[in-house]
KEMAR-36750 format. One record per residue (C-alpha): residue number from 0; residue in three letters; x, y, z. Coordinates in steps of 0.2 Angstrom, whole numbers. Layout:
BEGIN
+-------+------+-------+-------+-------+
: filum : voke :    px :    py :    pz :
+-------+------+-------+-------+-------+
:   NUM :  ALA :     X :     Y :     Z :
...
+-------+------+-------+-------+-------+
END
This chain:
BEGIN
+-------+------+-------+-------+-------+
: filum : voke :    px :    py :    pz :
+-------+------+-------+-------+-------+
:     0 :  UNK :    67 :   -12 :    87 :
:     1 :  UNK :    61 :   -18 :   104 :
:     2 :  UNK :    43 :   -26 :   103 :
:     3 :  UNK :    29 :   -15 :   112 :
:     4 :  UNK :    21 :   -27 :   127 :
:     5 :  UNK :     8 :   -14 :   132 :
:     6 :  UNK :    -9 :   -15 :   127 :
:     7 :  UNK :   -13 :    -6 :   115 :
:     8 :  UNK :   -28 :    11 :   121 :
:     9 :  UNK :   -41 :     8 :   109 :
:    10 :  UNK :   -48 :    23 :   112 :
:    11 :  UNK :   -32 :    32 :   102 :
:    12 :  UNK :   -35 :    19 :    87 :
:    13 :  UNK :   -32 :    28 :    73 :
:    14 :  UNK :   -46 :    16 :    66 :
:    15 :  UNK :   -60 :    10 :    75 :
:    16 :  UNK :   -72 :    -5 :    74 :
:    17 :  UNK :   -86 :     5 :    63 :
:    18 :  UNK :   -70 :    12 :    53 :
:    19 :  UNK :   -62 :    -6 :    47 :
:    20 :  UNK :   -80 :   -11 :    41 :
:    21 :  UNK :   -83 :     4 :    34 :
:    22 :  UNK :   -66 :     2 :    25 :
:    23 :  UNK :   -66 :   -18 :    22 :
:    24 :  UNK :   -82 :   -23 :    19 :
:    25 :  UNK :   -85 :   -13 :     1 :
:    26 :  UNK :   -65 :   -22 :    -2 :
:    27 :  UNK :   -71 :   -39 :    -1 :
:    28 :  UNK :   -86 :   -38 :    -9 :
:    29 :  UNK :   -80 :   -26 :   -23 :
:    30 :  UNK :   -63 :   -41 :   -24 :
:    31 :  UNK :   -78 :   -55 :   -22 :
:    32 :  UNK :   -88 :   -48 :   -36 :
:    33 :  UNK :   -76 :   -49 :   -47 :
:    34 :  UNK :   -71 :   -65 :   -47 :
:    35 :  UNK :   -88 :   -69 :   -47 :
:    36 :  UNK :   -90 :   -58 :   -63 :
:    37 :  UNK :   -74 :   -68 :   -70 :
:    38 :  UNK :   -82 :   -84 :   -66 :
:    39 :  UNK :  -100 :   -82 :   -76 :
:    40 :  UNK :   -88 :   -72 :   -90 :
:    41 :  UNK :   -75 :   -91 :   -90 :
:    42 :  UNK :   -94 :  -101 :   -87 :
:    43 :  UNK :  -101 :   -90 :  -103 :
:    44 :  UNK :   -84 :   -94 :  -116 :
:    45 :  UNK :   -84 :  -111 :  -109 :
:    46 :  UNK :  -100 :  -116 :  -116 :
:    47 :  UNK :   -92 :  -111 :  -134 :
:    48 :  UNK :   -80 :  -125 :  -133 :
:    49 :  UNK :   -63 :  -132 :  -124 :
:    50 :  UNK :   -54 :  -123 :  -136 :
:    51 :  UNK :   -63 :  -106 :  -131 :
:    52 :  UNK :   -59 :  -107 :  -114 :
:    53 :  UNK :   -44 :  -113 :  -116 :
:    54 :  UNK :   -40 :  -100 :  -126 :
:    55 :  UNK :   -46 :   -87 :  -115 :
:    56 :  UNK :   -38 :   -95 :   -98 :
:    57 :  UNK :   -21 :   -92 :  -108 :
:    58 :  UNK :   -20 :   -75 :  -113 :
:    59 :  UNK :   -27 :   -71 :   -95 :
:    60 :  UNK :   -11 :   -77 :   -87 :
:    61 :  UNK :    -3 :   -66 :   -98 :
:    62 :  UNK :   -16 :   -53 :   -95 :
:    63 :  UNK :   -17 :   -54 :   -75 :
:    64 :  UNK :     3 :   -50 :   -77 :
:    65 :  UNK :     0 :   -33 :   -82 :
:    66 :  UNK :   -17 :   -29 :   -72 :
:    67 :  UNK :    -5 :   -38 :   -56 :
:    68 :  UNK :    12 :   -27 :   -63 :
:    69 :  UNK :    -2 :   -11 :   -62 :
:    70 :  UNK :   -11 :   -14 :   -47 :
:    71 :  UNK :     5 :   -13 :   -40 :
:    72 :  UNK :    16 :     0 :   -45 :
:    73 :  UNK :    -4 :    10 :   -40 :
:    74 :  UNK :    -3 :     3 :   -22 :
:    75 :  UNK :    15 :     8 :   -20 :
:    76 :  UNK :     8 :    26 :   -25 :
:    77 :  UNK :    -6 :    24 :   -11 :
:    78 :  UNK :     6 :    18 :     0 :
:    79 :  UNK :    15 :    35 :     0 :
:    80 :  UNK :    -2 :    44 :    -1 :
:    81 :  UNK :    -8 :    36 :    14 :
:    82 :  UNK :     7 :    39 :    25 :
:    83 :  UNK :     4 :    58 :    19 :
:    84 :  UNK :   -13 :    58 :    24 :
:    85 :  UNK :    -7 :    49 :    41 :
:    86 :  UNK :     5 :    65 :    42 :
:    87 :  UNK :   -11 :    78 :    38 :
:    88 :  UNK :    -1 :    83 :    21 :
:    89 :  UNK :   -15 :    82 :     9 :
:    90 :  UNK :    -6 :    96 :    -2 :
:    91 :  UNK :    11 :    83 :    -5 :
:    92 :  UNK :    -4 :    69 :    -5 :
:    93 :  UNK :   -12 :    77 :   -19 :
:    94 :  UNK :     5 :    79 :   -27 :
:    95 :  UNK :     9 :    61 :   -28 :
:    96 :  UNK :    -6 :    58 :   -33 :
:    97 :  UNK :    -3 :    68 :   -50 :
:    98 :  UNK :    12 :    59 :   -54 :
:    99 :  UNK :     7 :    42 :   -49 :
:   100 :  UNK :    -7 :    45 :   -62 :
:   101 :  UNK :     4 :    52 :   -74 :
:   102 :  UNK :    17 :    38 :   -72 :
:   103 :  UNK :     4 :    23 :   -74 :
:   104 :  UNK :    -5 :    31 :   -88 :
:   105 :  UNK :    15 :    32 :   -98 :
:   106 :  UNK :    18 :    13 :   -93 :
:   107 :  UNK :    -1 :     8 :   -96 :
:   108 :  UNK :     1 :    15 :  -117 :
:   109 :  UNK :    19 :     7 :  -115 :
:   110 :  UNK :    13 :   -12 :  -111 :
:   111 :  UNK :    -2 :   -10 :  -124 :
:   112 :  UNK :     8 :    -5 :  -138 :
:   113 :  UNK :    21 :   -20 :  -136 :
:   114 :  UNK :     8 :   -32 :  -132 :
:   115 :  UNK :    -2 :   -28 :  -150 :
:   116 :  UNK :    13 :   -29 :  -159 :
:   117 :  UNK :    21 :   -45 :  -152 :
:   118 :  UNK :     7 :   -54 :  -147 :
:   119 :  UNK :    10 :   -70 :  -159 :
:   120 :  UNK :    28 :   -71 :  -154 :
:   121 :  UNK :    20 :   -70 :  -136 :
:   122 :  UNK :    10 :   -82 :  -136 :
:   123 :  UNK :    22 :   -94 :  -147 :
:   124 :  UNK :    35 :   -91 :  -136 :
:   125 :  UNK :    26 :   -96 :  -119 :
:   126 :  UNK :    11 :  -106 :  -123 :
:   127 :  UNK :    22 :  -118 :  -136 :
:   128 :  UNK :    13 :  -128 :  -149 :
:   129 :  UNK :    -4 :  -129 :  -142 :
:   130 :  UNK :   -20 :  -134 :  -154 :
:   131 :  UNK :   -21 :  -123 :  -167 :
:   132 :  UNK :   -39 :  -119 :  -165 :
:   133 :  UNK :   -34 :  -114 :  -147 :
:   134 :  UNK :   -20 :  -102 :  -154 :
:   135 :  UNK :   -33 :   -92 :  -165 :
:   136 :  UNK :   -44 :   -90 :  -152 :
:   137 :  UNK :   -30 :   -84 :  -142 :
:   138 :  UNK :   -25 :   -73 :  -155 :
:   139 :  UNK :   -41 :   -63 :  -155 :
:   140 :  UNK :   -44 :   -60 :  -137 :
:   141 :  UNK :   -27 :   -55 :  -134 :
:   142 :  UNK :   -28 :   -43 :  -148 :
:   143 :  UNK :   -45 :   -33 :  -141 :
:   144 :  UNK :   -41 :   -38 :  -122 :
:   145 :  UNK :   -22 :   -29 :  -122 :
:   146 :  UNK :   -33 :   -13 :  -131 :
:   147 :  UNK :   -41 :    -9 :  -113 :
:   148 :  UNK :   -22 :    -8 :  -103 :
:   149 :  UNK :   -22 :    10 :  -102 :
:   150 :  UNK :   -40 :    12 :   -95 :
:   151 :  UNK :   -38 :    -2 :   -82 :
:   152 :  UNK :   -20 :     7 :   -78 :
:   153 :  UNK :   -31 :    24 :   -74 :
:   154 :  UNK :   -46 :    14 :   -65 :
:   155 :  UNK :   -30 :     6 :   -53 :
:   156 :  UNK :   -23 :    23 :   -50 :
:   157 :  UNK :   -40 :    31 :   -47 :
:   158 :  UNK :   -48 :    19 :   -39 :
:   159 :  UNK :   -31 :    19 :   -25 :
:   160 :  UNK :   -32 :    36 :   -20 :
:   161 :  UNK :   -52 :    33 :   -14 :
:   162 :  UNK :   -43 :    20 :    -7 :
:   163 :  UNK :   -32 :    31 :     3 :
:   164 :  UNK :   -42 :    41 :     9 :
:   165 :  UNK :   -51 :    26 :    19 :
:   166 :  UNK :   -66 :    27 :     4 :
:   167 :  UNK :   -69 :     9 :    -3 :
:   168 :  UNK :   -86 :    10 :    -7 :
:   169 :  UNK :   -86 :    21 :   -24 :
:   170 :  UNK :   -72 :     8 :   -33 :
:   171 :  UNK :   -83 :    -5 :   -27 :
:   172 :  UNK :   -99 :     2 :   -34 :
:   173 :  UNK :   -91 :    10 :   -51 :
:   174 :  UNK :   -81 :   -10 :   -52 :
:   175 :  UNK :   -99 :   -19 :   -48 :
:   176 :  UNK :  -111 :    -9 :   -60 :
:   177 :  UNK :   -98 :   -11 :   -74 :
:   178 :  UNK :   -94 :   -31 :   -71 :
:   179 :  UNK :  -112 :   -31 :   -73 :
:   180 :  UNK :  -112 :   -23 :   -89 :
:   181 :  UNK :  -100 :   -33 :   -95 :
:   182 :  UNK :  -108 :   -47 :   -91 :
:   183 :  UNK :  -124 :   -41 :  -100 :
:   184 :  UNK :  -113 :   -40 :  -114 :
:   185 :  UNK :  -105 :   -57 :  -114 :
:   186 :  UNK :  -124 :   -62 :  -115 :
:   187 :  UNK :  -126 :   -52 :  -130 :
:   188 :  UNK :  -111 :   -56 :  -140 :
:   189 :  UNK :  -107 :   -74 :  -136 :
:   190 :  UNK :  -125 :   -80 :  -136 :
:   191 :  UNK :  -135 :   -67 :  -145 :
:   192 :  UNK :  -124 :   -65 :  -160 :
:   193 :  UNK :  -112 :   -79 :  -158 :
:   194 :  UNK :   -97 :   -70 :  -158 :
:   195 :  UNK :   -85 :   -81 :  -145 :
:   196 :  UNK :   -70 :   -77 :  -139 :
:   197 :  UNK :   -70 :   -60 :  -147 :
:   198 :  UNK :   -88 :   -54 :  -140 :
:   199 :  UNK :   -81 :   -60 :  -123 :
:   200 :  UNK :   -66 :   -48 :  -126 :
:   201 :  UNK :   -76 :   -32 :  -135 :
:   202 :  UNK :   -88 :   -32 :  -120 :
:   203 :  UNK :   -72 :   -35 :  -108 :
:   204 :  UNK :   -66 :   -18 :  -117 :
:   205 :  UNK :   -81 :   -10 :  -116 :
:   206 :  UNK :   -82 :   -11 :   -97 :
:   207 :  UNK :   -65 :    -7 :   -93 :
:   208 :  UNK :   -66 :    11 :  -103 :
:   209 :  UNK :   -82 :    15 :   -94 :
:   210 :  UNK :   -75 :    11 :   -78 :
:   211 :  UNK :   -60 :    21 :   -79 :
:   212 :  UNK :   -71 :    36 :   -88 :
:   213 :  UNK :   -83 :    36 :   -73 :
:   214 :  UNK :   -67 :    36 :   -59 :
:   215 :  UNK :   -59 :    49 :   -70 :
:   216 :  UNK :   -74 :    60 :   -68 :
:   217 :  UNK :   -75 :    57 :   -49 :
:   218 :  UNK :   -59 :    62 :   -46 :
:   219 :  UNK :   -61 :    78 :   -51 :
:   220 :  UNK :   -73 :    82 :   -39 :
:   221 :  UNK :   -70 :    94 :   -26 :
:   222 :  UNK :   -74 :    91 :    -8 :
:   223 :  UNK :   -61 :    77 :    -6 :
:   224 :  UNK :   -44 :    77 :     0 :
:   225 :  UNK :   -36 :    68 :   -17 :
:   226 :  UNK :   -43 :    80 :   -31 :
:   227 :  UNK :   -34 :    79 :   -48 :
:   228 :  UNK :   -43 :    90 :   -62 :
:   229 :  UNK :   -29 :    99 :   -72 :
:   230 :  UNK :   -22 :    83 :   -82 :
:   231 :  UNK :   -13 :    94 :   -98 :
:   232 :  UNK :    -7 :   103 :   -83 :
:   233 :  UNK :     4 :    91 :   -76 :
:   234 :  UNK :    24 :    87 :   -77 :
:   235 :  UNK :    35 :    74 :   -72 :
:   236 :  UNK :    44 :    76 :   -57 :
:   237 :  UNK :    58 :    65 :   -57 :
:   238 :  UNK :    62 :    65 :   -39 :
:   239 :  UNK :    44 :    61 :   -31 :
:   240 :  UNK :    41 :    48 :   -47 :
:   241 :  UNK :    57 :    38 :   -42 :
:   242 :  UNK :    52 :    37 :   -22 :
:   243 :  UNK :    37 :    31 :   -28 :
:   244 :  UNK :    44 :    19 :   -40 :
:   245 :  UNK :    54 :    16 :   -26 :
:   246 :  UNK :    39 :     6 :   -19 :
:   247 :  UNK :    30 :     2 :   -31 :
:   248 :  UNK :    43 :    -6 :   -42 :
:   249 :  UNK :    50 :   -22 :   -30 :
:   250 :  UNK :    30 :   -24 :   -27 :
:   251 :  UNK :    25 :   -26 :   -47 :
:   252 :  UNK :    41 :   -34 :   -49 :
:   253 :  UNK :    37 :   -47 :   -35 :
:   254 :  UNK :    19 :   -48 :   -45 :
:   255 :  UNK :    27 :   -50 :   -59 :
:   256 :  UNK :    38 :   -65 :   -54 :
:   257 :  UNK :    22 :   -70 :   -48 :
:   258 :  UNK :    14 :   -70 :   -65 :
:   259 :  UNK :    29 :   -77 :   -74 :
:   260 :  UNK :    29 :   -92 :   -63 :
:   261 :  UNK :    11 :   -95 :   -66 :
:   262 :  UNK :    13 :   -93 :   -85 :
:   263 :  UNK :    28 :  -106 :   -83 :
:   264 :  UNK :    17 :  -118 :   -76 :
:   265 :  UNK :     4 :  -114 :   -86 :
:   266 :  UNK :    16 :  -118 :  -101 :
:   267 :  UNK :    18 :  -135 :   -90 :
:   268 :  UNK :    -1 :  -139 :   -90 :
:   269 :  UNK :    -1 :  -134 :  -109 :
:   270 :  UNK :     5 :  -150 :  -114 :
:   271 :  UNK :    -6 :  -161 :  -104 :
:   272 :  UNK :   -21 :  -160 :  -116 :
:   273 :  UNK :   -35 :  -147 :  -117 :
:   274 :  UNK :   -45 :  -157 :  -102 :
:   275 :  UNK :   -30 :  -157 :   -90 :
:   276 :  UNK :   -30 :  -137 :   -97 :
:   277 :  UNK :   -49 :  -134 :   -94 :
:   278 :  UNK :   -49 :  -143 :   -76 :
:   279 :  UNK :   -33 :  -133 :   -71 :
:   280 :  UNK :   -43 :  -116 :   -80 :
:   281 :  UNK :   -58 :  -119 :   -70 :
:   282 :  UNK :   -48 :  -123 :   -53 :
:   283 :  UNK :   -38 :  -108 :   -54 :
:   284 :  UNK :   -54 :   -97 :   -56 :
:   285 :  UNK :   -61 :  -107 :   -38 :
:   286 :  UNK :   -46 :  -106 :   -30 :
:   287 :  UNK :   -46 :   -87 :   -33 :
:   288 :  UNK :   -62 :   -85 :   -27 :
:   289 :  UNK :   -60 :   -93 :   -11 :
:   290 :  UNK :   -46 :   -83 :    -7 :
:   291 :  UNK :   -51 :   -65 :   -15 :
:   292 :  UNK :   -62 :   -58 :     0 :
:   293 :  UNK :   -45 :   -60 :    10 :
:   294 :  UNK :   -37 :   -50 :    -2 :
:   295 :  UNK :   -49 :   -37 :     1 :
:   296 :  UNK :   -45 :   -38 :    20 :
:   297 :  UNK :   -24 :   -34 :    13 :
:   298 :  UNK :   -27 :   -21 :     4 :
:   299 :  UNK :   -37 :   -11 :    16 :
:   300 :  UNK :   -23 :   -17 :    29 :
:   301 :  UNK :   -11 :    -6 :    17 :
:   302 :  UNK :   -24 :    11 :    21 :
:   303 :  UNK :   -23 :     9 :    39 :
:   304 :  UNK :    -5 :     2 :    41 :
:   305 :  UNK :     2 :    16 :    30 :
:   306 :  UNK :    -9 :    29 :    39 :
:   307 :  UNK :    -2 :    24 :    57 :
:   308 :  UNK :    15 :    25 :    50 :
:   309 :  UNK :    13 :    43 :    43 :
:   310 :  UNK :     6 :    45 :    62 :
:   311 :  UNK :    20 :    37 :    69 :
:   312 :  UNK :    10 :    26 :    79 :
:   313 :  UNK :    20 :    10 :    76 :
:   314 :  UNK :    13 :     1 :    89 :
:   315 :  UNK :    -4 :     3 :    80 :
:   316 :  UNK :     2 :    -6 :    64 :
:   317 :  UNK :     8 :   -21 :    75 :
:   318 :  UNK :   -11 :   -22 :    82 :
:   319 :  UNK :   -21 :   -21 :    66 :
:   320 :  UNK :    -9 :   -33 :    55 :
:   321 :  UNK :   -13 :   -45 :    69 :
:   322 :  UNK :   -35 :   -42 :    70 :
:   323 :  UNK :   -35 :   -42 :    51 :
:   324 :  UNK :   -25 :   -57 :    50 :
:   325 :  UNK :   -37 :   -66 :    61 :
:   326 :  UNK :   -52 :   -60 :    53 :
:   327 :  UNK :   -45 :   -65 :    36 :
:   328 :  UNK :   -42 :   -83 :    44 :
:   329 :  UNK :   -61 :   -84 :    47 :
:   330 :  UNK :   -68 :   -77 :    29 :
:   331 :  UNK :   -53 :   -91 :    20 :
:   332 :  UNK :   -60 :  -104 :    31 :
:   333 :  UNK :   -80 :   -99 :    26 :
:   334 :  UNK :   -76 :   -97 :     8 :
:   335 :  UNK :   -65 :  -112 :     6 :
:   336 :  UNK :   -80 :  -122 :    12 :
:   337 :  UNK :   -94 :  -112 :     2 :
:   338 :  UNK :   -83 :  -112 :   -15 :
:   339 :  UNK :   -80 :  -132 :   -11 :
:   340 :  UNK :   -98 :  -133 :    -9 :
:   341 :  UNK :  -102 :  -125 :   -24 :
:   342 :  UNK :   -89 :  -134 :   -35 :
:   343 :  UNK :   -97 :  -149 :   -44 :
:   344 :  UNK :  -114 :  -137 :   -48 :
:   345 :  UNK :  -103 :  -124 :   -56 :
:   346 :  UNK :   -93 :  -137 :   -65 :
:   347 :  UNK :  -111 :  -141 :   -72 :
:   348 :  UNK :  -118 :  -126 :   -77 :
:   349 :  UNK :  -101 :  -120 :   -85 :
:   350 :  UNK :  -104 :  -138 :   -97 :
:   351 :  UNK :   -87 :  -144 :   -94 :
:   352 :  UNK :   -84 :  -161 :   -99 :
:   353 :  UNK :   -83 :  -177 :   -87 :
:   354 :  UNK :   -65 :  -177 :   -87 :
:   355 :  UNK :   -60 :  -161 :   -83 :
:   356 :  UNK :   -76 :  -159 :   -70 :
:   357 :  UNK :   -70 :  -173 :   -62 :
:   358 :  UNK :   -52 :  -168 :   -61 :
:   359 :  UNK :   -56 :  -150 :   -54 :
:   360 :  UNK :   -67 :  -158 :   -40 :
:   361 :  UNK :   -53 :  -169 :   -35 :
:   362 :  UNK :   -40 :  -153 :   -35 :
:   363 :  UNK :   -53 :  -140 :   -26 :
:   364 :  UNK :   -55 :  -152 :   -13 :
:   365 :  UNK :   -37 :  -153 :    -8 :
:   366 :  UNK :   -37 :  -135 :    -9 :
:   367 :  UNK :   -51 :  -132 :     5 :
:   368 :  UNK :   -40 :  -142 :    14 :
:   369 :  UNK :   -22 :  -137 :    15 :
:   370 :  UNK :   -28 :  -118 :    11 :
:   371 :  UNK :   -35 :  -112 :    27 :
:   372 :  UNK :   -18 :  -119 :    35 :
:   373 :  UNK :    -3 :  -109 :    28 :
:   374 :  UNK :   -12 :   -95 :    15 :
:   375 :  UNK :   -16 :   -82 :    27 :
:   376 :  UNK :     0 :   -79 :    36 :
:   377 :  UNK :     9 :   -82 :    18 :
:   378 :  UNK :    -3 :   -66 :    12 :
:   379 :  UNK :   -10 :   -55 :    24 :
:   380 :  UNK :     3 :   -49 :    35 :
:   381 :  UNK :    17 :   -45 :    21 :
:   382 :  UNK :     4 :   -33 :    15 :
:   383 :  UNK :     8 :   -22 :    30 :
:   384 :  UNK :    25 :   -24 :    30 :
:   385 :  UNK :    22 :   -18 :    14 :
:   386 :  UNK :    13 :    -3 :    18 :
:   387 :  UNK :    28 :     1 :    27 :
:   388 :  UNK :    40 :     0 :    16 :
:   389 :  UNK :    49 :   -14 :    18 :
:   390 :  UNK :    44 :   -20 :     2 :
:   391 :  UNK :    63 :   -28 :    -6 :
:   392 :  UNK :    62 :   -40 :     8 :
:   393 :  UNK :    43 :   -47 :     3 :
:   394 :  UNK :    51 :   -44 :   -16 :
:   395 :  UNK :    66 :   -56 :   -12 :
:   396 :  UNK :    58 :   -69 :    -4 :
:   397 :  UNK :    42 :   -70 :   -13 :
:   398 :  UNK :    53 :   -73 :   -32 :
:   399 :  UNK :    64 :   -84 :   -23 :
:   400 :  UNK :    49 :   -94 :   -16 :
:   401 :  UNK :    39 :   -95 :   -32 :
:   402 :  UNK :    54 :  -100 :   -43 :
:   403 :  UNK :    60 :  -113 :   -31 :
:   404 :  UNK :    47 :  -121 :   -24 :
:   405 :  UNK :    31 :  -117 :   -35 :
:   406 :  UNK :    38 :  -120 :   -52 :
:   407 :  UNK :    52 :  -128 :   -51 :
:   408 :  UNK :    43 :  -143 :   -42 :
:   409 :  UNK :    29 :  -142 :   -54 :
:   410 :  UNK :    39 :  -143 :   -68 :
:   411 :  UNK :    48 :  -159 :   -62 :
:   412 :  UNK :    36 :  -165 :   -54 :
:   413 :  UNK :    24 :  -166 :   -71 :
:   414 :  UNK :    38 :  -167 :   -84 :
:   415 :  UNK :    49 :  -180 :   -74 :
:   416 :  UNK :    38 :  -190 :   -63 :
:   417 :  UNK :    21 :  -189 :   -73 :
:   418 :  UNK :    11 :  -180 :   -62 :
:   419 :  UNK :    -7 :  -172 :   -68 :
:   420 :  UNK :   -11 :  -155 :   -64 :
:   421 :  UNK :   -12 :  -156 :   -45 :
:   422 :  UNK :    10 :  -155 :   -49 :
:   423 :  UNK :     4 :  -137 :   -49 :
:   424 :  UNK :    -3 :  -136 :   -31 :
:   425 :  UNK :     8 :  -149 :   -22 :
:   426 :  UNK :    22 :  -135 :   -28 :
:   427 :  UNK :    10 :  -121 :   -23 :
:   428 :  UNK :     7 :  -128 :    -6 :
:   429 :  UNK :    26 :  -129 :    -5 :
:   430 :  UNK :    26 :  -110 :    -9 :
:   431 :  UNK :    14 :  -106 :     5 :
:   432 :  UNK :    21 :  -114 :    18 :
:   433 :  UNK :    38 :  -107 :    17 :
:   434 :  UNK :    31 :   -89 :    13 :
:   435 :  UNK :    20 :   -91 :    28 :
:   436 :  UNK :    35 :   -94 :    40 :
:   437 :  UNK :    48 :   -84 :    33 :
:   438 :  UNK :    35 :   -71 :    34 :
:   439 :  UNK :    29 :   -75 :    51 :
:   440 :  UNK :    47 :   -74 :    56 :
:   441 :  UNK :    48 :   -58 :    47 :
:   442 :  UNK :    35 :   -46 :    55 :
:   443 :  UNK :    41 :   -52 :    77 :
:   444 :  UNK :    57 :   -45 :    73 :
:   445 :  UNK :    50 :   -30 :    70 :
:   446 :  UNK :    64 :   -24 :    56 :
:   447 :  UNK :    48 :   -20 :    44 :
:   448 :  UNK :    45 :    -4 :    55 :
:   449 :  UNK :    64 :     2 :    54 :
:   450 :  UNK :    59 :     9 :    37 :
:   451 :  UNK :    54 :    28 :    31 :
:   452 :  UNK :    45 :    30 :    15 :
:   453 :  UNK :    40 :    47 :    17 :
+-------+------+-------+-------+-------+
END
């Protein structure tokens, strides 16, 4: 497709000024507030002992796969709702609407089920032969945790449609009041009744069927163009299920890939010792945060990129992939700093020990500063191409990326040259900078805009 040279009229934006903030801003806190509620929870189990935060930093990796393998088959489902909002459709919106719910809620019950009754195998089979006290603890909060994957499943799907409709603010407010709950109950559990790794995970549980309780009953109400009410009244349609597995499927399978990656190098770092796993636990939980307002800024991009697609204002998607990309260079470059900043105090309060303190200073601060150079165009952009369907292209080279330069360099860098954990983001880094100018490459051709979804 030949590029557009004219300016873009920005009184036709589809979006304006007052409309991205209205649409962004509840995305980065809500994705900011999270993290944050995942560091005080990691902070919380970590003052139990090594072995407890050890434990728990496992079975998360394992657990982020799935809530990453959910989030997206539900954005390629608001992808397609987005684009049929774009077109004024809201009857075919609200119809793929009922199937995405039904589809996640089928996949959700599916995952639980062979977590709970393979979870020793699991965790044997990735994890290897770490500390036994490390392994039981694992046990129990993989147990309770895998319990909550059908209500995270239907908060994903729900909270995607608000989404969709260009209404961030309710996900956010229903996610922060019960992060805060949980957090209250973490208090409770770990230090009132001294429960460990299994009050952590009850009070996780807790949260997580409020929340999706409390989405479920805001969907239904009227007054909003995605209304879903009549659940025993719904049936598979096979046809508008596989277009919107179409999307969804190379996404959760390029978050998946992601996952398994992470879980090989976990495996790696696994048999370093439990302070090389407790600095690389905490740094991981950093490194998320500095980067998770940014991810807010993506996935709004995917509600205003799939809308100007279903509008057939092409031009428009070019315009908004470039702002947002440039406003999410500025918040990674703030954040980096701030969490950098904030490191050595949170290392403190979170009582880790010396070693493994020490050790995650050393890796943040090489984070802050390779980060702000390649993350953003490695990130943001792709989720616009995305939002437009060229998602087998981001699928291909993201696997491809991860398993070449990310693990496979980890992995020889720790198990043949004797590197610590910082193998892990000397092969991230690696990651990034290809992603970010295969991508780059990717989204001046213009081929993303080729595709039809809808």
């Amino acid at each position: 497709m030949r590029k557009q040279k004219q300016k873009i009229d920005e009184s036709k934006l589809l979006f304006s000024n007052h409309d991205l903030k209205v649409l962004l801003i509840p995305l980065m806190v809500e994705q900011l507030l999270n993290s944050l509620m995942g560091t005080v929870d990691s902070m919380m189990v970590s003052n139990v002992g090594s072995a407890a935060i050890s434990a728990v930093s496992l079975v998360d990796s394992i657990n982020v796969l799935v809530i990453q393998v959910f989030t997206a088959l539900t954005a390629g489902g608001a992808i397609i709702c987005s684009q049929y909002l774009g077109r004024k459709d809201v009857k075919a919106c609200n119809k793929a609407a009922r199937q995405v719910l039904l589809a996640m809620l089928v996949i959700s019950v599916g995952l639980m089920a062979v977590c709970i009754v393979f979870r020793y195998p699991l965790l044997r089979l990735i994890f290897g032969n770490v500390e036994q006290d490390v392994m039981d603890n694992s046990q129990i909060y993989f147990l309770i945790t895998a319990i909550s994957f059908p209500f995270i499943g239907l908060f994903d799907a729900n909270a995607a449609f608000f989404r969709a409709e260009g209404n961030s603010k309710l996900p956010m407010t229903i996610s922060a009041l019960c992060n805060l709950a949980n957090i209250a109950g973490n208090a409770v559990l770990i230090f009132g009744f001294h429960m460990g790794v299994a009050g952590a995970a009850i009070s996780t549980l807790v949260s997580r069927i409020l929340m999706s309780i409390i989405m479920i009953c805001r969907q239904r109400v009227p007054k909003q163009e995605i209304v879903i009410r009549d659940y025993f009244g719904i049936r598979p349609d096979m046809k508008l299920i596989l277009i919107i597995l179409s999307v969804g499927i190379p996404s959760g399978i390029e978050n998946g890939m992601f996952q398994f990656g992470k879980l090989a190098i976990q495996s790696t770092v696994s048999t370093l010792g439990t302070t090389a796993i407790a600095a690389q636990a905490m740094t991981i939980i950093l490194e998320n945060l500095n980067g998770i307002a940014a991810i807010g800024i993506g996935i709004g991009l995917m509600t205003i990129v799939g809308q100007c697609i279903g509008a057939g204002e092409k031009d428009q998607a070019v315009y908004y992939i470039k702002k947002l990309a440039v406003i999410s260079e500025f918040v990674v470059i703030g954040c980096c700093l701030l969490i950098w900043a904030l490191t050595k105090p949170i290392t403190m309060i979170a009582g880790m020990e010396p070693a493994s303190a020490d050790m995650c200073f050393y890796m943040m601060t090489v984070i802050t500063i390779v980060k702000p150079i390649v993350w953003v165009p490695a990130f943001i952009p792709p989720y616009g191409l995305r939002a437009a369907g060229d998602v087998k292209f981001s699928m291909i080279l993201s696997t491809c990326s991860m398993w070449i330069f990310r693990v496979s360099l980890c992995i020889y860098l720790c198990r043949v040259q004797g590197f610590g954990p910082i193998a892990v983001w000397i092969g991230m880094f690696t990651d990034w900078t290809v992603r970010s100018i295969v991508f780059t490459i990717r989204f001046h051709r213009r081929k993303w805009l080729e595709h039809k979804v809808v």
